[in-house]
ZAMARGU-4260 file (C-alpha; in steps of 0.2 Angstrom, whole numbers, plus 5000, padded with zeros to 4 digits):
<rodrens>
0) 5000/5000/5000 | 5007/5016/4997 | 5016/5027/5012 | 5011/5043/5018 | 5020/5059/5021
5) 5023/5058/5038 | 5031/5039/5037 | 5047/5041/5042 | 5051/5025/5031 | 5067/5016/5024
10) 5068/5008/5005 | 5074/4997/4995 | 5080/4994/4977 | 5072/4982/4967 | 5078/4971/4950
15) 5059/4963/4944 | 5062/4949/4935 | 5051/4958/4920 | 5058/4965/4905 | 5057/4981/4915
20) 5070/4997/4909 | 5077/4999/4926 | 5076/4997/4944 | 5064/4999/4955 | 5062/5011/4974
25) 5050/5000/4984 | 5045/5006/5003 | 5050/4994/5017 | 5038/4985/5028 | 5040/4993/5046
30) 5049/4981/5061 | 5059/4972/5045 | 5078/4974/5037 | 5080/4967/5023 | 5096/4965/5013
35) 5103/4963/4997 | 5099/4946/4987 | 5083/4944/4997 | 5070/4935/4987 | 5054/4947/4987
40) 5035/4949/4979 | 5031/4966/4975 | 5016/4976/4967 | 5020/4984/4951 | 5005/4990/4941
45) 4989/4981/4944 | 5002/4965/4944 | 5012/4958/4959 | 5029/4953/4952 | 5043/4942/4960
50) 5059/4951/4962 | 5077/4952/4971 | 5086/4965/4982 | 5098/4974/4974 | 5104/4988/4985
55) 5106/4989/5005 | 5090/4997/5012 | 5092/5016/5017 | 5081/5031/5022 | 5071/5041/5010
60) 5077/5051/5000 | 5071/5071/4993 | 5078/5062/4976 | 5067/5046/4978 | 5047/5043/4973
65) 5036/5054/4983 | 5031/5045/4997 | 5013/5043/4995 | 5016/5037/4977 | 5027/5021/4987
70) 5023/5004/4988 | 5030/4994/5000 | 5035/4975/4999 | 5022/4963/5001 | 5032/4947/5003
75) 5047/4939/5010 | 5051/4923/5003 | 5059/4909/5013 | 5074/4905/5002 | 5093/4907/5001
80) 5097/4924/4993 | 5104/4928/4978 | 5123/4931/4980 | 5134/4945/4977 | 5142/4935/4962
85) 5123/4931/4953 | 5119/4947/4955 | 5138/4955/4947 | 5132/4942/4934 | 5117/4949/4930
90) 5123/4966/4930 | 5137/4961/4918 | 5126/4953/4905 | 5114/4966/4905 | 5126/4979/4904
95) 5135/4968/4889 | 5121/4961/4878 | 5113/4979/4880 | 5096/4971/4888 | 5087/4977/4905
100) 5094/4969/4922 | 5075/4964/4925 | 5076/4954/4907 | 5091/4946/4914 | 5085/4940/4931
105) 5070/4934/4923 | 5081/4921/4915 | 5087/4919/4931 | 5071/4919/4940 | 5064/4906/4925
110) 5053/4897/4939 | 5044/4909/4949 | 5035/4896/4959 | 5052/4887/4966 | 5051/4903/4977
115) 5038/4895/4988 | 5040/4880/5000 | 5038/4862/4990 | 5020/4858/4991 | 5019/4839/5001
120) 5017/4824/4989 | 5001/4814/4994 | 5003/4795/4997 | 4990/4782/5000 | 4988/4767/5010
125) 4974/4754/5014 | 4967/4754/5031 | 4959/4741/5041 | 4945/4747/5039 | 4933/4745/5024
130) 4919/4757/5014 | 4902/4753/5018 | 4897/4752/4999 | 4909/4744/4986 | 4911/4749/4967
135) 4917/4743/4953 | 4929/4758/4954 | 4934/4755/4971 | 4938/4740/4970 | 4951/4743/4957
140) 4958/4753/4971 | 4958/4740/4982 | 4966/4727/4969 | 4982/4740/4965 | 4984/4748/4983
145) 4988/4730/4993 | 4992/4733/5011 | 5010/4738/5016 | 5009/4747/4998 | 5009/4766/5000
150) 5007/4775/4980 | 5007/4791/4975 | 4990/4801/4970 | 4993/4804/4952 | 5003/4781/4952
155) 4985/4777/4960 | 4974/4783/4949 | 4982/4777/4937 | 4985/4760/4940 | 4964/4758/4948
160) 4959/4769/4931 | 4950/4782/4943 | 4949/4800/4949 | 4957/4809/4964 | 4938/4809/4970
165) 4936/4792/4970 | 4951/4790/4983 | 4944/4805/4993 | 4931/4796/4995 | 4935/4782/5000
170) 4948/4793/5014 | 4932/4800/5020 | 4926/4784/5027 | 4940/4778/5033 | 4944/4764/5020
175) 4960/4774/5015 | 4974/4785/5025 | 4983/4799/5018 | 5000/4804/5022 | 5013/4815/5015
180) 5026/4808/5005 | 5044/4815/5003 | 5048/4822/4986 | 5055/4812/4972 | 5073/4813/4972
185) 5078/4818/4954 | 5099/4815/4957 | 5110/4807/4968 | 5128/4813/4978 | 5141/4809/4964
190) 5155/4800/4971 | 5172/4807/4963 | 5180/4789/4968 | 5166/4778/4959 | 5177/4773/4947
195) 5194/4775/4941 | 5197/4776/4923 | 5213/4770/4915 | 5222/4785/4904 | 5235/4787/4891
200) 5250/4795/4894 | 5244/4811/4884 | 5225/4811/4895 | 5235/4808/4911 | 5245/4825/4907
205) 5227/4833/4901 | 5219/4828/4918 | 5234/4835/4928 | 5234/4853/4919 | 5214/4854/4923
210) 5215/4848/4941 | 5229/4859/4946 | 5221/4872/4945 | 5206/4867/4952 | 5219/4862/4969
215) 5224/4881/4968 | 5206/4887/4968 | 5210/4901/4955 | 5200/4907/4937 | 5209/4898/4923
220) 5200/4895/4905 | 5205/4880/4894 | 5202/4875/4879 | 5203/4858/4877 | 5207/4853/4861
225) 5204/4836/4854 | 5202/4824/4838 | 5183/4815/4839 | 5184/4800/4849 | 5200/4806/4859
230) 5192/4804/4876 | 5190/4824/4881 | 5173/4818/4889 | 5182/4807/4901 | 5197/4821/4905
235) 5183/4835/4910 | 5174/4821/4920 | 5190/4820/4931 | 5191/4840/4931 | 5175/4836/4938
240) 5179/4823/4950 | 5191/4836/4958 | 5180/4850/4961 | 5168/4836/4968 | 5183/4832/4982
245) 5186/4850/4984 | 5170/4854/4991 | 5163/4862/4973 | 5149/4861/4962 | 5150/4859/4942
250) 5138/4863/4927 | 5139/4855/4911 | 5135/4865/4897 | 5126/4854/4879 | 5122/4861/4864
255) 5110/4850/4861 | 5096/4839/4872 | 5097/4824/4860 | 5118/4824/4868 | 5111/4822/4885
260) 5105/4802/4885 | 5122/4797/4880 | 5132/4809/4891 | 5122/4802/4907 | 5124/4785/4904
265) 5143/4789/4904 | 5141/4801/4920 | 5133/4786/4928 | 5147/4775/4925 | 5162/4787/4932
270) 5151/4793/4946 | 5137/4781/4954 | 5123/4793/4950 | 5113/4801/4940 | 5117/4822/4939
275) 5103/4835/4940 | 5098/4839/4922 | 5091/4858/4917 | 5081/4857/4898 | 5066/4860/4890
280) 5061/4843/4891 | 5058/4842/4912 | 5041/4843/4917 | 5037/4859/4927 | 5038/4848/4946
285) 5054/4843/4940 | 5061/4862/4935 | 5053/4868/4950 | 5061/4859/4964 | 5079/4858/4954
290) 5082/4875/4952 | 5077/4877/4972 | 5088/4863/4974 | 5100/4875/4965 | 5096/4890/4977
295) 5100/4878/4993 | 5116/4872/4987 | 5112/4856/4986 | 5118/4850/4968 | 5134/4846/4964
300) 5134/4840/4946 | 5121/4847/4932 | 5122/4844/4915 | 5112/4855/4907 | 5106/4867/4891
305) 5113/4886/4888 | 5101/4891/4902 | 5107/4883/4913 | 5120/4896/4916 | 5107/4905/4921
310) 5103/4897/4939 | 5106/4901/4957 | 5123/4896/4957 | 5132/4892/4975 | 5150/4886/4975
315) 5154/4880/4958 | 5171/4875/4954 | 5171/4872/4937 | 5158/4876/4922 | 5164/4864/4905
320) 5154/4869/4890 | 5156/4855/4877 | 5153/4856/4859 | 5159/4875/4862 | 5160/4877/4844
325) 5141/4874/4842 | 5130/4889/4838 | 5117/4881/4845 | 5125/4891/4862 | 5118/4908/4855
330) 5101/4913/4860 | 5093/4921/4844 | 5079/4929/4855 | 5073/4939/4870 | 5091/4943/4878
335) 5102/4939/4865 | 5119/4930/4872 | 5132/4918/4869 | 5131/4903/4884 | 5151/4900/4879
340) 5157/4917/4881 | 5144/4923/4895 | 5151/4904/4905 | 5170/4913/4905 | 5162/4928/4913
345) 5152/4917/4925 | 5169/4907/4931 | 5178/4924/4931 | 5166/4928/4944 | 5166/4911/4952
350) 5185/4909/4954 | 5180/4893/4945 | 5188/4883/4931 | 5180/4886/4914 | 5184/4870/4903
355) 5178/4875/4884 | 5179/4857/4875 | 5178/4855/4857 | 5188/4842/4841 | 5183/4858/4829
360) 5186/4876/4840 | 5178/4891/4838 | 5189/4904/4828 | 5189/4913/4844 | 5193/4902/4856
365) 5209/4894/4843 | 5215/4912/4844 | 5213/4916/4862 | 5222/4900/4866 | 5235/4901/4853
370) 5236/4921/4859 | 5238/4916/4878 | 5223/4919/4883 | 5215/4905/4888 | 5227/4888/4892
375) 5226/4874/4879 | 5226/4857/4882 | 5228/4845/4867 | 5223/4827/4862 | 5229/4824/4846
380) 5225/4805/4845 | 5209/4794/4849 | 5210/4786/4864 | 5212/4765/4862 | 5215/4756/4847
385) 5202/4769/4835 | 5213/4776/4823 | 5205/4794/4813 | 5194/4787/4797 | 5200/4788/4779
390) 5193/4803/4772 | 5190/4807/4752 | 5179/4819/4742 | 5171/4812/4727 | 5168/4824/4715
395) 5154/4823/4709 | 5156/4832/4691 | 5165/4814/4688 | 5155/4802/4698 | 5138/4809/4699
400) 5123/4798/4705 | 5109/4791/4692 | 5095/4805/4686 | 5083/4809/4700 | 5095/4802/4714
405) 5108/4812/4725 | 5121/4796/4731 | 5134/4794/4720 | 5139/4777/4713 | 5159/4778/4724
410) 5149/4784/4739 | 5135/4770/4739 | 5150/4757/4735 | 5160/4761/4751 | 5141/4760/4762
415) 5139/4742/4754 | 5155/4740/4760 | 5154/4743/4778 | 5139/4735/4777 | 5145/4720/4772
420) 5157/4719/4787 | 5142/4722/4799 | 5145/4740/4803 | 5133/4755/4802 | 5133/4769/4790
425) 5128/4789/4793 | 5124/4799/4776 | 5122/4818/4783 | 5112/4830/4773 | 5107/4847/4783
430) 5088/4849/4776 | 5075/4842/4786 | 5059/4836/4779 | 5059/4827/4760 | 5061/4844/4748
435) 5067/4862/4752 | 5053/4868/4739 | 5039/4864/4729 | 5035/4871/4713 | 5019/4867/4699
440) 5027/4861/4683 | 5014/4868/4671 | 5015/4886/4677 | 5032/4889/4688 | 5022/4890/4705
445) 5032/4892/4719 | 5027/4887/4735 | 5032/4901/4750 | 5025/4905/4767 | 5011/4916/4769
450) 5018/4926/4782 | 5037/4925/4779 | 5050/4925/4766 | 5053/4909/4764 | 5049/4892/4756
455) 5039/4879/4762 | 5049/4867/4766 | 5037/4849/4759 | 5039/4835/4775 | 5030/4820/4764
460) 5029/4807/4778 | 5016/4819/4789 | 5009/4826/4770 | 5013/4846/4776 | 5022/4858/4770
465) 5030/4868/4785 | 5038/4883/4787 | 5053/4883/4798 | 5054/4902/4803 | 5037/4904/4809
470) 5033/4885/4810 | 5015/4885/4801 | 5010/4869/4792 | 4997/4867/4777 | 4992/4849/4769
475) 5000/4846/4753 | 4987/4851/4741 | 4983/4839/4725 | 4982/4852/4715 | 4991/4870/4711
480) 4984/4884/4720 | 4987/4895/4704 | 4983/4888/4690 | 4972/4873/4697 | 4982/4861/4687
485) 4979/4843/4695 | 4995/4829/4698 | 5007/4842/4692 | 5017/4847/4709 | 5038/4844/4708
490) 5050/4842/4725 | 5066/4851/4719 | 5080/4848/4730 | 5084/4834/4742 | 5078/4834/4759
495) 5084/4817/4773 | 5066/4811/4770 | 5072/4808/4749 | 5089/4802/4755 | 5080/4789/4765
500) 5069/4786/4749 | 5084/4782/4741 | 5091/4773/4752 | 5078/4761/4753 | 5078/4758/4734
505) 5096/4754/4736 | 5098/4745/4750 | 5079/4737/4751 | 5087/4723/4763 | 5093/4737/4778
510) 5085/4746/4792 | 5086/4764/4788 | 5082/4779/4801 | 5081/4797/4799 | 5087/4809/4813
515) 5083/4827/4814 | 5078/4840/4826 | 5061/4837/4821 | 5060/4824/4832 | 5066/4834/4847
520) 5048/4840/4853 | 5039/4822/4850 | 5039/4813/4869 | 5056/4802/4866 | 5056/4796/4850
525) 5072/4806/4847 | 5081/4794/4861 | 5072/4780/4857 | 5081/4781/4838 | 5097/4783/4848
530) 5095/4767/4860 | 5090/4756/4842 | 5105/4765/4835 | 5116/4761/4851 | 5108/4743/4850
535) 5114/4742/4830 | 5096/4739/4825 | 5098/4753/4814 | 5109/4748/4799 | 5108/4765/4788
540) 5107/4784/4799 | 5102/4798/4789 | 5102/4813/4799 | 5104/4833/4798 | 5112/4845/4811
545) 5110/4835/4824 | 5120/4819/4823 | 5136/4830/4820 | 5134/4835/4837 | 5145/4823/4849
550) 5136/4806/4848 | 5146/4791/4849 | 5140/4777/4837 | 5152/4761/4841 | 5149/4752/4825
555) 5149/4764/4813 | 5160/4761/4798 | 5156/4775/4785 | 5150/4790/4784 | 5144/4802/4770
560) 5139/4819/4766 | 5129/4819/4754 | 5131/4840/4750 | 5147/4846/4754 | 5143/4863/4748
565) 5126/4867/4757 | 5135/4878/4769 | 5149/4885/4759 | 5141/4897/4747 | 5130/4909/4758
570) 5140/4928/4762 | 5140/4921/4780 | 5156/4929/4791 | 5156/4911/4799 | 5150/4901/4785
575) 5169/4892/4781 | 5173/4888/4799 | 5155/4882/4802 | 5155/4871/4785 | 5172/4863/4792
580) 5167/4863/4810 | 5151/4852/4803 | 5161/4840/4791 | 5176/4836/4800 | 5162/4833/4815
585) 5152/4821/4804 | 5167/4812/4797 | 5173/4809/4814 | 5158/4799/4819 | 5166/4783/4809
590) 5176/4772/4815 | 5177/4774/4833 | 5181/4758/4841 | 5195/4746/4835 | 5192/4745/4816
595) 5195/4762/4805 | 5181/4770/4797 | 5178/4777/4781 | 5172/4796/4776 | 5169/4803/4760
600) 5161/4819/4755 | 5152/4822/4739 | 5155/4840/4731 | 5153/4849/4715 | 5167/4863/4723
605) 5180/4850/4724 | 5196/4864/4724 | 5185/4872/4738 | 5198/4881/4752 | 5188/4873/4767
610) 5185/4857/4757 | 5206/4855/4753 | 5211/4857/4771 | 5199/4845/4776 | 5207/4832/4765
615) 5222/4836/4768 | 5220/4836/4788 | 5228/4855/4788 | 5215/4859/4802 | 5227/4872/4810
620) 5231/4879/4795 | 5213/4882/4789 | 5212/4893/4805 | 5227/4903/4803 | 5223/4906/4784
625) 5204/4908/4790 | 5212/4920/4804 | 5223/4928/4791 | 5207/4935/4781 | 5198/4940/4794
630) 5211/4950/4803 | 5213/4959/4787 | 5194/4965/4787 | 5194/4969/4805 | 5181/4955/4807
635) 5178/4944/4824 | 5189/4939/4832 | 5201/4955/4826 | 5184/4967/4827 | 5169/4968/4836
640) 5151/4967/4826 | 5132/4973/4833 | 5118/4970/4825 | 5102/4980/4826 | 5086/4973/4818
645) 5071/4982/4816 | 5055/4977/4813 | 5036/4980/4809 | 5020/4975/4801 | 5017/4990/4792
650) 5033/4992/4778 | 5032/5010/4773 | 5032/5015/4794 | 5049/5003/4796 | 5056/5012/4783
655) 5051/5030/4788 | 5061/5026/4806 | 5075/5017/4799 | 5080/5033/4789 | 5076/5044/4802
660) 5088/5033/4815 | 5099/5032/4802 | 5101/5051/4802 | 5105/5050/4820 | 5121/5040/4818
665) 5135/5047/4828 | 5150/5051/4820 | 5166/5043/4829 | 5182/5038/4819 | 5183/5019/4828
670) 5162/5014/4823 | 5155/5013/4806 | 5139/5008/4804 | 5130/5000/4788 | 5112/5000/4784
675) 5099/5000/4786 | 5096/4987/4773 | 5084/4973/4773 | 5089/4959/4781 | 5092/4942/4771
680) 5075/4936/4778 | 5066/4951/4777 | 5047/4946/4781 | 5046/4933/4799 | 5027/4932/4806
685) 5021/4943/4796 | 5037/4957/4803 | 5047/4965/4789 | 5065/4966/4795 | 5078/4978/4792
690) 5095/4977/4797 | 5110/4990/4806 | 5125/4979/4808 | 5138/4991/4818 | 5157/4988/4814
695) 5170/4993/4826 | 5189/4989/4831 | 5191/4977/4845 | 5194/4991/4859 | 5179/5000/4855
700) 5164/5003/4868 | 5152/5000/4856 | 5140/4997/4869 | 5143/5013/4875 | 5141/5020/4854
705) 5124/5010/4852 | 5116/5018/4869 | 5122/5036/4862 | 5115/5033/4846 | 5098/5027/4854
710) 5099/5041/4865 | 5094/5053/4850 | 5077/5046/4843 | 5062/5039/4853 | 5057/5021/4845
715) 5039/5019/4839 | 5028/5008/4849 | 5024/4999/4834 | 5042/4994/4829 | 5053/4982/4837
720) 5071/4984/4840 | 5083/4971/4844 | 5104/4972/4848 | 5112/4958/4847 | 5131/4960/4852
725) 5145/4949/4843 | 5129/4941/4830 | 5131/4925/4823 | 5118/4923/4812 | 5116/4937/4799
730) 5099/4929/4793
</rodrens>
């Protein structure tokens, strides 16, 4: 309620966890102190909004909110608070990435209600005692609840085919007793010592650089450097076996859900126990009581997606982010951020140890180990007996597949080879679904999103074309929506639901299976593809993105790409380093027990730079020449980059602004700025997009440049600006 003059009254500062612009004056609640990181619920508007104290309380000031305009904090919640080092945290990113500090907690704050106490879990057992009238319902009770049983409400029902009522009910007279249950426990205490894992020489010196520092208790940042199949899992496992005996927690950092499975059941193994996981797949019990178990301290070991980083952290010892090269890391939307970079910041702030794993680095992380900056560790062999597969390129000007087929005849002789000695073949294409377009043959019809710029994208086992910016679906129609022709719609382009077509013609005798990220919202089918694949059920993989991400298939012999070029060819700043990043990561999937593997990659740009040094194995030197170029352009790593897009339903308005912001630009001799011009997708949901992209050397505060620039023009209500600092997608 608000205060009144004559309160002589103390106040706090406030961060909401609300994309709010700043932070807050609340009044506090007479007879109480309260102090900074303090969990609170405050009114703001007609709404009551969770927040966090930011600032020690202090006496009103002449400078703050009249009094009788004041509200005072409503609630107190009984919970740890958040730390000096969250809260530099969230300061830091916020001020970085250019988003509001209340936009940044709010990632933070992601399950509002783990702020109150865990609700009790309802048990059942049978009494002595039974109902006066018996039903066919309650005696389904009766047959799954035996005595000595005690089950869960939601287990009950289910097993008796009933409703809570029905059990209520049957409470009422007597026949059943209610009691509380303790939570499900969703981890266990890892045990450092579980087991012991037998190095080589060049893992045993890996593991002694990692936990050295982790003995001295200091921020270090490595990059860990090593070929597929060299064993980094198992070095960072023992990084993370000694912050474990050192009293530490440590956080895992994935690219990917569909790596987790795998990475569990090798976390098991080394340390007795499942770790607590944080993704998008948990159930909103299980994100509610891990990030309060979070809050209390009491997880040691999570594995978990990039927003993991954002949690309640206490104690953490080391942060490993595997996979770092992955772009999956950077979040495209709402606060825009890198999980790799932002985890260096957060072990800075920790004292912690920040492990950054990859076979294929990030240009930036290559240079800032080979610079100094961070401390390399290398494996330069596969651990055992696996040896590196035999890679080629098939160029497919000379070898090219049969008419309305994409697998050359070299490439489908050497899967019938590793077929033949029972091992497993991957064929990698990055286009989901079973055609990047549609068109009509009798009038040249193009089939495109209504509400973007983009194709439809035709997925011929569900009979929808989809759209994968906005994500609408139509049915495949029968005929063409222009010219009405009937029968006369063409798929151009290959898509992994053609390869697998194919595949099937050719091999008709093999299990075939495709993997895409598709599958990553249906309810396990994903892992369920993995466990058959795993179990060699699966002779033929046909996958996109996603199997180049880490998986460990032990029987696969070959694998293939399909289109070499997809990536090469598209003005990207990144799009060598990511076309290598993806194939050397794909051709590393084969071979990875005893026998060698085979790789081959099919190109029409066989003399292509990034295809050459893959052949050749010059990985190093395809950075430095990479590094070379980019150095002379002033681009990332050498320069910074900021992106501004703009965007709006009405085309002509967007336009209007983006000139006058442009006329606003201010003039310094380190920024330049280009635009505004539209960007490569320039229509998403219906939102025409224009692009700023803001180029600077690498000491310039072009934060502190875009917020001057801003400064100068008020953005319309009906326009949408987003920065993203250091963009990796240009799309």
């Amino acid at each position: 309620m608000p205060m009144t003059e004559n309160d002589n009254i103390m106040i706090v500062a406030v961060c909401l966890a609300a994309n709010v612009p700043k932070i807050f004056r609340y009044a506090v609640p007479q007879n109480t102190e309260l102090s900074p990181g303090q969990f609170v619920l405050v009114p703001f508007g007609r709404k009551k909004l969770p927040g966090v104290i930011w600032e020690a309380q202090r006496p009103w000031q002449k400078s703050d909110p009249p009094k009788d305009k004041l509200k005072s904090v409503e609630q107190i919640y009984d919970i740890p608070p958040l730390s000096e080092e969250n809260r530099q945290f969230v300061d830091w990113v916020s001020s970085y990435v250019m988003s509001p500090q209340g936009a940044v907690l709010k990632l933070l704050l992601s399950v509002p209600d783990a702020l109150a106490p865990e609700k009790p879990v309802t048990g059942w057992q049978v009494s002595d005692k039974r109902p006066s009238r018996m039903t066919d319902a309650r005696r389904r009770v009766f047959a799954s609840l035996l005595p000595g049983m005690t089950l869960r409400t939601g287990d009950l029902t289910e097993a008796a085919s009933v409703s809570a009522s029905t059990l209520t009910s049957l409470a009422k007279e007597g026949a059943l007793i209610k009691s509380d249950l303790p939570a499900e426990i969703l981890f266990g205490t890892p045990d450092p010592n579980y087991r012991r894992v037998q190095f080589s020489n060049e893992q045993t010196e890996a593991v002694t650089k990692l936990t050295d520092n982790l003995e001295k208790r200091g921020f270090r940042c490595y990059l860990l450097d090593g070929v597929t199949g060299s064993g980094k899992t198992e070095v960072f496992f023992e990084a993370i076996a000694a912050a474990l005996a050192n009293g530490k927690s440590a956080l895992v950092l994935l690219p990917e859900i569909a790596l987790t499975e795998q990475l569990l059941a090798r976390f098991g193994d080394r340390f007795g126990c499942a770790p607590a996981l944080w993704h998008s797949g948990l159930t909103p019990s299980e994100r509610r009581r891990t990030w309060r178990a979070i809050a209390e301290g009491k997880v040691k070991v999570m594995i978990a997606a990039r927003s993991g980083l954002f949690l309640p952290w206490r104690n953490l010892g080391v942060i490993v982010v595997d996979e770092e090269h992955d772009p999956g890391f950077k979040q495209e939307e709402g606060v825009i951020y890198n999980a790799r970079d932002m985890a260096v910041v957060r072990g800075r702030l920790a004292d912690a140890t920040v492990i950054l794993s990859s076979a294929t680095p990030s240009l930036e992380s290559y240079i800032n180990a080979r610079d100094g900056r961070y401390y390399l560790v290398k494996l330069s062999s596969r651990h055992g007996a696996a040896g590196m597969p035999d890679l080629s390129l098939i160029d497919m000007r000379l070898d090219p597949p049969a008419r309305g087929q994409w697998l050359s005849p070299a490439m489908v002789s050497s899967m019938q080879d590793a077929l033949n000695r029972g091992k497993q073949a991957l064929l990698f294409l990055n286009r989901r679904g079973y055609a990047p377009l549609t068109l009509c043959r009798n009038c040249g019809h193009r089939y495109a999103c209504s509400d973007c710029d983009s194709w439809l994208v035709e997925h011929r086992s569900k009979n929808i074309m989809a759209c994968h910016q906005c994500g609408s679906v139509r049915d495949i129609p029968d005929k063409c929506e222009e010219c009405g022709e009937v029968d006369c719609l063409t798929a151009c382009g290959p898509g992994v639901e053609r390869v697998l077509e194919e595949v099937g013609q050719v091999f008709p005798d093999k299990k075939a299976a495709v993997l895409s990220s598709d599958m990553v919202g249906q309810s396990g089918e994903l892992q369920r593809q993995l466990k058959l694949i795993q179990n060699g059920e699966i002779d033929i993989i046909i996958g996109t993105q996603i199997i180049a991400k880490g998986h460990h298939f032990p029987e696969l012999g070959f694998a293939g790409v399909v289109d070499a070029d997809l990536g090469l060819g598209n003005g990207d700043l990144r799009a060598a380093e990511r076309t290598y990043h993806t194939l050397l990561q794909v051709s590393g999937r084969a071979g990875r027990e005893a026998s060698k593997g085979t790789a081959m990659l099919q190109s029409y740009m066989p003399d292509h730079p990034v295809l050459q040094a893959l052949i050749a194995g010059e990985r190093d030197l395809f950075f430095e020449r990479e590094a070379e170029m980019r150095s002379q352009s002033g681009m990332p790593p050498f320069g910074r980059l900021a992106g501004l897009v703009l965007s709006g339903q009405d085309l002509a308005t967007l336009n209007h602004f983006a000139r006058d912001l442009a006329a606003v630009i201010p003039t310094s001799d380190e920024v330049r700025v280009l635009g505004p011009a539209p960007a490569p997708i320039a229509r998403i949901r219906n939102r025409y997009r224009l692009r700023f992209l803001v180029k600077a050397g690498k000491q310039a505060k072009v934060q502190q440049f875009i917020a001057l620039w801003l400064s100068k023009i008020k953005i319309p209500s009906q326009i949408r600006l987003a920065i993203d600092i250091d963009p990796y997608s240009f799309l």
